[in-house]
Backbone as CSV, one residue per row, in Angstrom:
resi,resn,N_x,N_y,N_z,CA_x,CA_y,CA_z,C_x,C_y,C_z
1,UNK,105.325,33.783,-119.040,104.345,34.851,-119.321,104.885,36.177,-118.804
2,UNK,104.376,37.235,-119.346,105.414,38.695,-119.367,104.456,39.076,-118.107
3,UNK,105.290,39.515,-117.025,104.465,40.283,-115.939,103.794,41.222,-116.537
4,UNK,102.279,41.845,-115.673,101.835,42.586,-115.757,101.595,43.871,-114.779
5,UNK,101.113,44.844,-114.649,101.040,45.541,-113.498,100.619,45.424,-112.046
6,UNK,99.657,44.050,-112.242,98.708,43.516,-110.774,99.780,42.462,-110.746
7,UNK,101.173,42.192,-110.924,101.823,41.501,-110.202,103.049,42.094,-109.237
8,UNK,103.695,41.520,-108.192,104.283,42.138,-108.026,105.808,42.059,-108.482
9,UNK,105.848,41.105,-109.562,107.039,41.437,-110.361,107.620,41.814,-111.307
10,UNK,106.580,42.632,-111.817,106.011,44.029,-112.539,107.507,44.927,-112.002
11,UNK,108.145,44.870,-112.770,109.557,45.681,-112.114,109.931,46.734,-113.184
12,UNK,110.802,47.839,-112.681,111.039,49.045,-113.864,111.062,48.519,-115.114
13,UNK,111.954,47.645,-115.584,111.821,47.233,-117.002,110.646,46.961,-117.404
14,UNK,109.507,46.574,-117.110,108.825,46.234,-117.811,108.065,47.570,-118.151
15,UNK,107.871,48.208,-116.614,107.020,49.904,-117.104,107.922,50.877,-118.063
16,UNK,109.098,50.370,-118.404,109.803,51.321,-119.553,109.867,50.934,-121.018
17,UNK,109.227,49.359,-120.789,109.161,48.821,-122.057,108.150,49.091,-122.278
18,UNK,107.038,49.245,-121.430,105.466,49.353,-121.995,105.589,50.785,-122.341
19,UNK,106.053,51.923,-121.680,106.316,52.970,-122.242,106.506,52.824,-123.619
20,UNK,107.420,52.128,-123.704,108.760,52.490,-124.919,108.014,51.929,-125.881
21,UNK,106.493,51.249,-126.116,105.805,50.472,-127.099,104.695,51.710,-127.574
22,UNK,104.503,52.535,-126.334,103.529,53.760,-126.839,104.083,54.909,-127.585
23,UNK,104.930,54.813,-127.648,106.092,55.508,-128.656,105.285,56.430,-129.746
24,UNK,104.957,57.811,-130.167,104.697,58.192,-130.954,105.624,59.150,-131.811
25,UNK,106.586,59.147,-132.979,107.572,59.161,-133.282,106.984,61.004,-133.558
26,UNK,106.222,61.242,-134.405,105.361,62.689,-134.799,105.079,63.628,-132.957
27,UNK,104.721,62.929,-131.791,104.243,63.820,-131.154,105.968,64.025,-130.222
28,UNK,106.867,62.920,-130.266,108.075,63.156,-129.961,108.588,64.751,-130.778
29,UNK,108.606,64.452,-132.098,109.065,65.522,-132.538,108.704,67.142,-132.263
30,UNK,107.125,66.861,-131.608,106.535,68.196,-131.397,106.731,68.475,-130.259
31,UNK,107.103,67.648,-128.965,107.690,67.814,-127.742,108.828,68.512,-127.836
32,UNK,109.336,67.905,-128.291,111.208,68.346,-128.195,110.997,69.694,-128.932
33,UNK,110.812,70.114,-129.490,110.326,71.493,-129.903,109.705,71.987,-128.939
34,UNK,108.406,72.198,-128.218,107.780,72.437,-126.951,108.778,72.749,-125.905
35,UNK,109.944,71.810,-125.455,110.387,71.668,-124.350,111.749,71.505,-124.745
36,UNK,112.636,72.600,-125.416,113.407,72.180,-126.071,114.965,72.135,-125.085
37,UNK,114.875,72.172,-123.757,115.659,71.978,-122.971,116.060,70.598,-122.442
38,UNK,114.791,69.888,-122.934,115.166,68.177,-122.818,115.684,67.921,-123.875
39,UNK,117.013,66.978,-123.656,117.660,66.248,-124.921,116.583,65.636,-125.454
40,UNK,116.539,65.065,-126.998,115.332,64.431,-127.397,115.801,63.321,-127.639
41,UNK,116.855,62.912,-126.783,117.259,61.120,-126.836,116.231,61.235,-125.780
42,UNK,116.335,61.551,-124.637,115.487,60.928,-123.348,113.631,61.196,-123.455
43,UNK,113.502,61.341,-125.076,111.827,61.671,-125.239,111.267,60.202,-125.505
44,UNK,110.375,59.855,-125.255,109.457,58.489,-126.400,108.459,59.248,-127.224
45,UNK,107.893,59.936,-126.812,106.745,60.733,-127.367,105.163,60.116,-127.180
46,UNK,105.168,60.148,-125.719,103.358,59.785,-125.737,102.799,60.971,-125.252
47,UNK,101.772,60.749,-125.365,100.674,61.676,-125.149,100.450,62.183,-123.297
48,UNK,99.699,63.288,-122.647,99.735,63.068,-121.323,98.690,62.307,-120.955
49,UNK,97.093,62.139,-122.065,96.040,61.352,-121.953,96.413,59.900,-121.799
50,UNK,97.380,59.577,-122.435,97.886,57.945,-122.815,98.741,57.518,-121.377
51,UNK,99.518,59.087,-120.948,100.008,58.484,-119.560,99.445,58.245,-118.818
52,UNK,98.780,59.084,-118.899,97.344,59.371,-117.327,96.641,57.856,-117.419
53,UNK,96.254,57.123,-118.333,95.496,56.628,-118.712,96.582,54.634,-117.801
54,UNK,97.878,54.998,-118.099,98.799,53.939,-117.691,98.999,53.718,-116.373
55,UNK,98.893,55.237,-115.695,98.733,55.693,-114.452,97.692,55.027,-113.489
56,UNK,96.669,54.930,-114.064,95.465,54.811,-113.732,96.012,52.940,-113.585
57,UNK,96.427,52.638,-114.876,96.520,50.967,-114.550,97.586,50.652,-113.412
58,UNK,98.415,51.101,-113.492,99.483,51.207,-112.491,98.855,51.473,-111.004
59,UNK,97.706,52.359,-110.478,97.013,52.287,-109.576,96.660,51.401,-109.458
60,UNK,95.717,50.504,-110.170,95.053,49.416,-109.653,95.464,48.003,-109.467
61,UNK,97.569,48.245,-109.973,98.059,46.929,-109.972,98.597,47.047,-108.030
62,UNK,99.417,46.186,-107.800,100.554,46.252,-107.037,100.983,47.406,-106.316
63,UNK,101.073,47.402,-105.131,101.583,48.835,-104.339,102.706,48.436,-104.124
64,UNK,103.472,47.549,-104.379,104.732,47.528,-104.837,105.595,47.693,-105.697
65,UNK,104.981,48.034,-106.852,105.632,48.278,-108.014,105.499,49.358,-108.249
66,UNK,104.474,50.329,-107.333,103.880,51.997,-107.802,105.456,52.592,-106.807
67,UNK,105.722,51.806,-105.391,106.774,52.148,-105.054,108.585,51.899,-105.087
68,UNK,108.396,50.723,-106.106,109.562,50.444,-106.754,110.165,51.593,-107.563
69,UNK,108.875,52.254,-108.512,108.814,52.969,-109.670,109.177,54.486,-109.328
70,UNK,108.339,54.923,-107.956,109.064,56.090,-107.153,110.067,56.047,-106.886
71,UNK,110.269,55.169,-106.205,112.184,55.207,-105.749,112.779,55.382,-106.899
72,UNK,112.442,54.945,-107.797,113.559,54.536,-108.872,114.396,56.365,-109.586
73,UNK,114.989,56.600,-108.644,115.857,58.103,-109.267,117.014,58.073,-109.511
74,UNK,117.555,59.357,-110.386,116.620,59.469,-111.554,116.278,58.576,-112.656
75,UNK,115.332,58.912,-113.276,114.676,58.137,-114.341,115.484,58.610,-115.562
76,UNK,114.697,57.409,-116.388,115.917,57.740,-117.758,115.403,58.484,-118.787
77,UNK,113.977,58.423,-118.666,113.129,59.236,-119.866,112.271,60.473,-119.135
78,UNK,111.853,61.097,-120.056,111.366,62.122,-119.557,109.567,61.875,-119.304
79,UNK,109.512,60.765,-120.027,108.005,60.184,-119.970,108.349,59.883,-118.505
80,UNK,108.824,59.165,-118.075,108.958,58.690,-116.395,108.884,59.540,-115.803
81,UNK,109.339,60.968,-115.657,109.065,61.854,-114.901,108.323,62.285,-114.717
82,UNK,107.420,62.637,-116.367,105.856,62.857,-116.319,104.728,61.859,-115.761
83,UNK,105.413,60.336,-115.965,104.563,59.696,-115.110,104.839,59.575,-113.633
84,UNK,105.671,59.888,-112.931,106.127,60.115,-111.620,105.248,61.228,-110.932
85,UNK,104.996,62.331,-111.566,104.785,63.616,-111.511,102.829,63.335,-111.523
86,UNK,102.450,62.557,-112.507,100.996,62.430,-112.227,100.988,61.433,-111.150
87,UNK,101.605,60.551,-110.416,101.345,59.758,-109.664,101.732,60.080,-108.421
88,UNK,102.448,61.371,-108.166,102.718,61.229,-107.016,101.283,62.307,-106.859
89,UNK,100.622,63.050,-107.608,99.156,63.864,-107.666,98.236,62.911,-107.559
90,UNK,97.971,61.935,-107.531,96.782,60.539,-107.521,97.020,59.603,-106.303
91,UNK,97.809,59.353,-105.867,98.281,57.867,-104.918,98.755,58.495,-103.667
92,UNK,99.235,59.763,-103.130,99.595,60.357,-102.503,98.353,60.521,-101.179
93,UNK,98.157,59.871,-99.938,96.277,60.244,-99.321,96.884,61.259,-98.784
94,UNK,97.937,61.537,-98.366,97.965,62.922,-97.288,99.003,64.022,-97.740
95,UNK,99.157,65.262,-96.985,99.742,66.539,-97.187,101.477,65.841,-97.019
96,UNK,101.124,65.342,-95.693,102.289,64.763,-94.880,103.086,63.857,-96.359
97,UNK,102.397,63.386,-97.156,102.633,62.389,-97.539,103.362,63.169,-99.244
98,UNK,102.349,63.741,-99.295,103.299,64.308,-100.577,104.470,65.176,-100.647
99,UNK,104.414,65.742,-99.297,106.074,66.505,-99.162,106.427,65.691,-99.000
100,UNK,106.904,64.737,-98.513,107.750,63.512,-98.109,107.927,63.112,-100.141
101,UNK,107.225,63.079,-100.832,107.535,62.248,-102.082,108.270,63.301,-102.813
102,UNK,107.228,64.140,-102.962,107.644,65.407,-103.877,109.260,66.549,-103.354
103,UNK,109.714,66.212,-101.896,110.983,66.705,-101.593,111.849,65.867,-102.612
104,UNK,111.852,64.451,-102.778,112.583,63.056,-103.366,112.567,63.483,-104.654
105,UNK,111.586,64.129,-105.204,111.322,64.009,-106.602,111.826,65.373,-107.062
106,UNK,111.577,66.313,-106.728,111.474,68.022,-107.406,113.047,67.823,-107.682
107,UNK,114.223,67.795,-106.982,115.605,68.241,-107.576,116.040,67.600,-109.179
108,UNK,114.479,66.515,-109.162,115.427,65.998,-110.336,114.157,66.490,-111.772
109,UNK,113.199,67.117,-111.418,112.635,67.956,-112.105,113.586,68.842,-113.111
110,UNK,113.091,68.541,-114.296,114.420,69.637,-115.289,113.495,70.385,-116.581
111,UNK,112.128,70.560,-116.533,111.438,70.913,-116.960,110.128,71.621,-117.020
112,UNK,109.631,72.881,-117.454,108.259,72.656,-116.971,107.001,72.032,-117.330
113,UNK,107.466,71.176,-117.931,105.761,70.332,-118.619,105.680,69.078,-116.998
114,UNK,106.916,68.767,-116.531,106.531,67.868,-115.213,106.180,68.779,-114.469
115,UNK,106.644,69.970,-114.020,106.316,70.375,-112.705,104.199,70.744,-112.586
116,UNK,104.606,71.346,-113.839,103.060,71.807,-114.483,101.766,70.639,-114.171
117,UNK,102.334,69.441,-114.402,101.540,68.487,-114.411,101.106,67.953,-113.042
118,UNK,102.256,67.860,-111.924,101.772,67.821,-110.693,100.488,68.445,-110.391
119,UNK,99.605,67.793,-109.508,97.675,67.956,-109.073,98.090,67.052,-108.067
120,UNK,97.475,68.020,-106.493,97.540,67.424,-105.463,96.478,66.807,-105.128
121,UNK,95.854,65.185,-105.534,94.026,64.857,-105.101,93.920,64.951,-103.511
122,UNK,95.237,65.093,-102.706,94.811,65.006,-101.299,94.167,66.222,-100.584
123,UNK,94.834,67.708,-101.443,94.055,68.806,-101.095,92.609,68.781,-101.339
124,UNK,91.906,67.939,-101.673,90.579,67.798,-101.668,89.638,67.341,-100.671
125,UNK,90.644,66.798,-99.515,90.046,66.137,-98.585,89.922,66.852,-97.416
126,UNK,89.007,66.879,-96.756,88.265,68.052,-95.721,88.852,68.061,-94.847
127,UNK,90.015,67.074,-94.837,91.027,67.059,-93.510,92.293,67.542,-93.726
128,UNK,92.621,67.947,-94.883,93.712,68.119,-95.814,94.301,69.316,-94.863
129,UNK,95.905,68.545,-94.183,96.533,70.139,-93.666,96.820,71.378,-94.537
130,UNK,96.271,71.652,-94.788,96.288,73.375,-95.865,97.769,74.143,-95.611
131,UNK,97.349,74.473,-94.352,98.909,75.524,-93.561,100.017,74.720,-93.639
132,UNK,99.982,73.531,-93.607,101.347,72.963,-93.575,101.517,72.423,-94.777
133,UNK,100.876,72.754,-95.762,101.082,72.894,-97.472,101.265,73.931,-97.868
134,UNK,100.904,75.025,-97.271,101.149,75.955,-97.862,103.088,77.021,-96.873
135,UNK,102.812,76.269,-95.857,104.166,76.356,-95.411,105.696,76.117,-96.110
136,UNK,105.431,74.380,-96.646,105.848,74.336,-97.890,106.066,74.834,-98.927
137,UNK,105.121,75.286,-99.271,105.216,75.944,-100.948,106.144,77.143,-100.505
138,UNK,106.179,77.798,-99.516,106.533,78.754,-99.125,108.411,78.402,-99.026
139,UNK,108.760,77.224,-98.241,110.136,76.984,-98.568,110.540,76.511,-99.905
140,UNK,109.868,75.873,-100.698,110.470,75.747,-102.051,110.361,76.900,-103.056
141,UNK,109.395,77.790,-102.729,109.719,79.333,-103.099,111.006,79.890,-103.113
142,UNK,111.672,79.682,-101.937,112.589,80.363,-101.467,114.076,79.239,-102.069
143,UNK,113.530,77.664,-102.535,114.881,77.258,-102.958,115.490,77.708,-104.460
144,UNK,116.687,77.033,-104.314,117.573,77.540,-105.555,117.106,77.186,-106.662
145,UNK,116.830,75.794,-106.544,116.570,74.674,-108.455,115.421,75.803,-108.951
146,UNK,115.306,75.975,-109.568,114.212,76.358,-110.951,113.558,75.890,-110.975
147,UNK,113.446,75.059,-110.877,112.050,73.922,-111.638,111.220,73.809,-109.438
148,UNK,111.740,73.293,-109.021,111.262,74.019,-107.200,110.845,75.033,-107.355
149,UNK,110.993,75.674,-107.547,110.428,77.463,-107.417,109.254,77.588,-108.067
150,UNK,109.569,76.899,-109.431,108.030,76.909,-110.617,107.274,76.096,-110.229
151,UNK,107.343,74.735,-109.417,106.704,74.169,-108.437,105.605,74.952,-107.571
152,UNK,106.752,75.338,-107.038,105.453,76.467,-106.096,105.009,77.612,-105.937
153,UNK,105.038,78.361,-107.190,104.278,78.873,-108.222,103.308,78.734,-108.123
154,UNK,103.128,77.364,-109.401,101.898,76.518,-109.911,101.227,76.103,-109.099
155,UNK,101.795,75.454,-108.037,101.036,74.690,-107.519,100.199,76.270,-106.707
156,UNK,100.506,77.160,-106.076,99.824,78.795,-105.428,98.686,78.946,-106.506
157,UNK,99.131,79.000,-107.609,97.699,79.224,-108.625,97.111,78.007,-109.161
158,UNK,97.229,77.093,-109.076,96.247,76.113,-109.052,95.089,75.897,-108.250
159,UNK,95.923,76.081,-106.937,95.012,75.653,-105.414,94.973,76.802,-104.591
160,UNK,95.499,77.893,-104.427,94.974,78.657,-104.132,94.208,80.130,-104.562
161,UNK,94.068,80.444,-105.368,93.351,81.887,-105.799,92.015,81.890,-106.071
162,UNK,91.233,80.547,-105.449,89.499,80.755,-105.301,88.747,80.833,-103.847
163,UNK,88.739,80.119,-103.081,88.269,80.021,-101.822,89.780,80.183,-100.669
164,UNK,90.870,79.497,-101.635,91.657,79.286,-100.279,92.494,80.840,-100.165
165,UNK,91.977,81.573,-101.516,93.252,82.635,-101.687,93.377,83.944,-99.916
166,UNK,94.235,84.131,-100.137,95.121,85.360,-98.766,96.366,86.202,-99.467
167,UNK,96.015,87.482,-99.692,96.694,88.325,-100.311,98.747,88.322,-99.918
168,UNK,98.655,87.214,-98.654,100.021,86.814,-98.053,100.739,86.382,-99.559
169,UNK,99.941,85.260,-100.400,100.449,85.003,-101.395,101.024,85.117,-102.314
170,UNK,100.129,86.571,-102.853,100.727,87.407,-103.687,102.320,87.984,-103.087
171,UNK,102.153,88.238,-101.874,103.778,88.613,-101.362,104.494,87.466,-101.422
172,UNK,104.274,86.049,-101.275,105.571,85.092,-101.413,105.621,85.257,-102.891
173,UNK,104.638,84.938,-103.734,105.440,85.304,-105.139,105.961,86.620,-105.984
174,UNK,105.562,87.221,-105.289,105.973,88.960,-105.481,107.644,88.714,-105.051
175,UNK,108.074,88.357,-104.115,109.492,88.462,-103.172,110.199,87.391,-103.841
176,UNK,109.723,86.667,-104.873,110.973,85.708,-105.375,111.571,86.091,-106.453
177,UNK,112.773,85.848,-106.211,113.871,86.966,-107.132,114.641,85.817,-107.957
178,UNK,114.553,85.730,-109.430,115.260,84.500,-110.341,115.170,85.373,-111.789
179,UNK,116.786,85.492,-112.146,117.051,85.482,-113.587,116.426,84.262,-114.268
180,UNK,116.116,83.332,-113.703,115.410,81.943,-114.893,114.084,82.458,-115.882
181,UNK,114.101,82.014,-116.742,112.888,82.612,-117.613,112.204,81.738,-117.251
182,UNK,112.135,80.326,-116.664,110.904,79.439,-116.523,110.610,79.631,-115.044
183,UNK,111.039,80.447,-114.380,110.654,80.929,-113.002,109.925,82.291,-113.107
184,UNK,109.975,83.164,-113.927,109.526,84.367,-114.470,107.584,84.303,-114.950
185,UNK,108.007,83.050,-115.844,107.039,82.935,-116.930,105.934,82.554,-115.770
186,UNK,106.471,81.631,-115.278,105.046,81.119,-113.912,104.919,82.082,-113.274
187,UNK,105.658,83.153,-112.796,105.153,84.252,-111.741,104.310,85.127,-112.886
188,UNK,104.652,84.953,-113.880,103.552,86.166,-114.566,102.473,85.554,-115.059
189,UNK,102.389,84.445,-114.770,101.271,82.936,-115.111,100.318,83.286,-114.064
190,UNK,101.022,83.166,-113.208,100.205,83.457,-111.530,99.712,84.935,-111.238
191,UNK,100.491,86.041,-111.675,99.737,87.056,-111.527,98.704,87.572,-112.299
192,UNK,99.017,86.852,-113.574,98.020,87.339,-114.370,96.475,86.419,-114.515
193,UNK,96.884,85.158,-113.904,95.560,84.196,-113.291,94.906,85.111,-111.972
194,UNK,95.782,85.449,-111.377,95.068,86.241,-110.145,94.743,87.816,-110.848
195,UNK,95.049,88.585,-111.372,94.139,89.585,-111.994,92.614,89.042,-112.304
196,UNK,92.673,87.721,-113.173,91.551,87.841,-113.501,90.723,86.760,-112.296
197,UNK,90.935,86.146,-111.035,90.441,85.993,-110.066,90.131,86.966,-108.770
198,UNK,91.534,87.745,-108.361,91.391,88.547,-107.834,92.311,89.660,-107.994
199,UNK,91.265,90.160,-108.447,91.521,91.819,-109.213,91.989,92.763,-108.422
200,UNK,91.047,93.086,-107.440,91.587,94.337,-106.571,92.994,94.022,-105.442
201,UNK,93.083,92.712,-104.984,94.178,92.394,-104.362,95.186,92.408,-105.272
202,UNK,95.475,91.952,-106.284,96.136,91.865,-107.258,97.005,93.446,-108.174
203,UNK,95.985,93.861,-108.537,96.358,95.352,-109.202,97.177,95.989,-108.808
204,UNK,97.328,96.240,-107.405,98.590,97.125,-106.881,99.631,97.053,-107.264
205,UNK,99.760,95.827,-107.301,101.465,95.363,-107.693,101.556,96.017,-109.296
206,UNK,101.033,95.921,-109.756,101.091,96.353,-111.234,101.356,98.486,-111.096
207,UNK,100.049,99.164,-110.573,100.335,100.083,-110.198,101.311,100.005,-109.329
208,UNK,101.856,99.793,-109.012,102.677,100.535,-107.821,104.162,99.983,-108.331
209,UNK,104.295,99.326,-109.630,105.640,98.791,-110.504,106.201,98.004,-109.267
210,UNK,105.780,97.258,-108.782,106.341,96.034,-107.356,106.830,95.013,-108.210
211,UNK,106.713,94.828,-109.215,107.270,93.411,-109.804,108.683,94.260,-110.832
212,UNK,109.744,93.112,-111.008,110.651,93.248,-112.282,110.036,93.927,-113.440
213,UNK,110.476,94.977,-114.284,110.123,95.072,-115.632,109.729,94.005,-115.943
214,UNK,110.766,92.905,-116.390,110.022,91.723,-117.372,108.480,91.119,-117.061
215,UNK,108.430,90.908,-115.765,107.489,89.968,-115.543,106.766,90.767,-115.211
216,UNK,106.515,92.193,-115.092,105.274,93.483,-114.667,104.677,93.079,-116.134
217,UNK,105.470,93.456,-116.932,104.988,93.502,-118.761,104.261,91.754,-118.878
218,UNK,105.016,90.696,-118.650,104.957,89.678,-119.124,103.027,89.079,-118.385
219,UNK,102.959,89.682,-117.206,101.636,89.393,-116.276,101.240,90.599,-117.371
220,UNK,100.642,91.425,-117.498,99.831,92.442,-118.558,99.669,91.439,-119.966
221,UNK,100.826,90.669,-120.658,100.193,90.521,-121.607,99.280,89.286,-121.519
222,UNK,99.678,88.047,-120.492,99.146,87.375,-120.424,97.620,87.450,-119.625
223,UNK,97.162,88.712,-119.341,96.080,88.524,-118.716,95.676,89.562,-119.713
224,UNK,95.609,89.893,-120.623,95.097,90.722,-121.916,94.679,89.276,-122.893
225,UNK,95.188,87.972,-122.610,95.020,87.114,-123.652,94.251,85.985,-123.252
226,UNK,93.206,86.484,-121.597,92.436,85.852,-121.052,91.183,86.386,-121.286
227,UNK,90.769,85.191,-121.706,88.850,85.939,-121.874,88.536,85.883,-120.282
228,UNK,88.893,85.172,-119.523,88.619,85.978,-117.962,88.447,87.645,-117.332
229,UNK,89.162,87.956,-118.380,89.655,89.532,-117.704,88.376,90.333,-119.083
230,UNK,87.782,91.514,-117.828,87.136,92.340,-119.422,87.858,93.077,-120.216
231,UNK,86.950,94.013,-121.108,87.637,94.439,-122.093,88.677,95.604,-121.481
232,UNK,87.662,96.021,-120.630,87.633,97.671,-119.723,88.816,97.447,-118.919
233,UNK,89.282,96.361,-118.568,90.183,95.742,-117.678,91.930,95.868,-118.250
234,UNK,91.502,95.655,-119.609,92.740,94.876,-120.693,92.901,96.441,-121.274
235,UNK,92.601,97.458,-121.036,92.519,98.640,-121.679,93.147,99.554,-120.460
236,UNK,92.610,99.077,-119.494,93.355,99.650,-118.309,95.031,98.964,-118.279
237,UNK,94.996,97.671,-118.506,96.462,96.853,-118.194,97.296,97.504,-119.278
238,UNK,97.025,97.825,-120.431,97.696,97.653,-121.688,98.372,99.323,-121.430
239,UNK,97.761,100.384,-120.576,98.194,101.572,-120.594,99.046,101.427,-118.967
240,UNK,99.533,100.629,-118.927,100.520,100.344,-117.675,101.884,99.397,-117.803
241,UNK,101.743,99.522,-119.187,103.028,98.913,-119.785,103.946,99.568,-119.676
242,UNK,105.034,98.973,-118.924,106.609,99.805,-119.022,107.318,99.717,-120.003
243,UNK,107.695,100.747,-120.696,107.894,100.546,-121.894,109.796,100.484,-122.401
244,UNK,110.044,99.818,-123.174,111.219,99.716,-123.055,111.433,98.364,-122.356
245,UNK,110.887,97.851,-121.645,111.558,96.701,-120.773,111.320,95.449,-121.727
């Protein structure tokens, strides 16, 4: 009988074969287009609902096979990464616990649809070390890989710009300096999420031209294409365009 996930000999092959059966040949093709920096040998093409959804079974099997499946680096598909990437956001109970996974995991990050997908459930917990997460984010700011940097980015505007936000923030992502366009695109992701959260901390940088041309322009258009932001707002941004850049 073919192992299943509640056993514990539930081993990589079998979670790459069950992958490799959800196979959608049409949403492969629209990935690799999407993300066109992944070879589209290493695509299957599932869905992130269909992963999440495997994820979830994979929780409730074996805690041996959820950590067989972590170790296992690097992976061969890019679905594995995305499922790596939601699981180390679900199964993870502490702060302590997800730097420890997510140091293992980020170098081999080569995209942004994984990094994007990372959700920390432990920051939810009332005990959750905050400062020594956000200490973190603060050194992978500062590392080299690309896909690290857009890491902690995302993860700054995900979890912090409602209750936890401190205008400190805006300066770690203000001060990171990368020719990468997928390191760019998240800083103008993030500033232009924080315009339309927090406006008046936020704005200066725009007045006062503190960011790169590209990504001064690139935060303006993307927070012109948020129904978050008003009209009066997007009329003000749009006459602060540097022009030429």
């Amino acid at each position: 009988m073919r192992p299943t996930p509640t056993s514990p000999d539930y081993a990589i092959a079998e979670i790459r074969a069950h992958l490799e059966s959800l196979a959608d040949p049409e949403y492969k093709a629209f990935n690799a287009k999407l993300i066109p920096n992944v070879a589209a040998d290493t695509m299957i093409g599932i869905r992130v609902p269909v992963l999440r959804a495997f994820a979830k079974e994979l929780r409730r099997g074996d805690g041996r096979v959820l950590e067989k499946f972590l170790a296992d680096l690097p992976h061969r598909y890019f679905e594995e990464n995305m499922l790596h990437a939601i699981l180390i956001g679900e199964v993870c109970a502490s702060v302590e616990e997800v730097i420890a996974e997510l140091t293992r995991f980020l170098p081999y990050a080569d995209n942004w649809a994984v990094t994007d997908t990372i959700r920390i459930r432990a920051l939810r917990r009332a005990d959750a070390d905050v400062r020594l997460w956000l200490d973190q984010l603060a050194r992978w700011a500062r590392d080299t890989h690309t896909y690290t940097i857009r890491y902690s980015v995302v993860a700054l505007m995900a979890d912090f710009l409602d209750d936890r936000f401190d205008a400190m923030q805006l300066q770690l992502v203000e001060t990171i300096q990368s020719d990468e366009y997928y390191v760019n695109m998240a800083r103008a992701w993030y500033f232009a999420t924080a315009l339309a959260k927090q406006w008046e901390s936020t704005l200066p940088l725009l007045v006062e031209r503190r960011l790169d041309p590209w990504t001064h322009n690139k935060t303006i258009q993307k927070a012109c294409e948020s129904y978050r932001v008003s009209s009066e707002r997007k009329a003000l941004l749009r006459s602060m365009r540097i022009n030429g850049a």
